[in-house]
N, C-alpha and C positions, 0 to 999 in steps of 0.2 A: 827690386820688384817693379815689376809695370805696373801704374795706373790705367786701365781703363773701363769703358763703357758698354754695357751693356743695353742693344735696343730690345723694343719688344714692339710688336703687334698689336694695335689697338680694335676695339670692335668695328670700326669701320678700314680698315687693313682688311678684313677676312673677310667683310663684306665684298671690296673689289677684287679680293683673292679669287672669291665665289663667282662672281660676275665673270672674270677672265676663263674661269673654269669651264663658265658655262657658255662660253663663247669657241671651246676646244682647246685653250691652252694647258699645259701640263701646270700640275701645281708646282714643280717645282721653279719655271719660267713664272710663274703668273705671281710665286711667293718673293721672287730675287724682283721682279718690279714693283711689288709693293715697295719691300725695304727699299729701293734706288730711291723710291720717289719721295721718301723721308729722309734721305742724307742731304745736309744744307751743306756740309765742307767735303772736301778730300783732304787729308795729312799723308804726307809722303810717308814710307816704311825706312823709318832710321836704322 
């Protein structure tokens, strides 16, 4: 069985969600750079 991690979204995540939004990005660009900008590793896919 895998171990892993589940992220999530905190209230300031959907705050700049919102802010990207409302600068014309799509949410779903504006949601994939939120999570980026909360990954501190990369782990290769074994």
């Amino acid at each position: 069985m895998k171990d892993s991690e589940v992220k999530m979204l905190d209230e300031n995540d959907h705050i700049f969600i919102e802010t990207l939004r409302n600068l014309g990005m799509s949410r779903n660009v504006a949601t994939t750079m939120a999570y980026l900008m909360n990954v501190t590793k990369l782990h290769p896919v074994k």
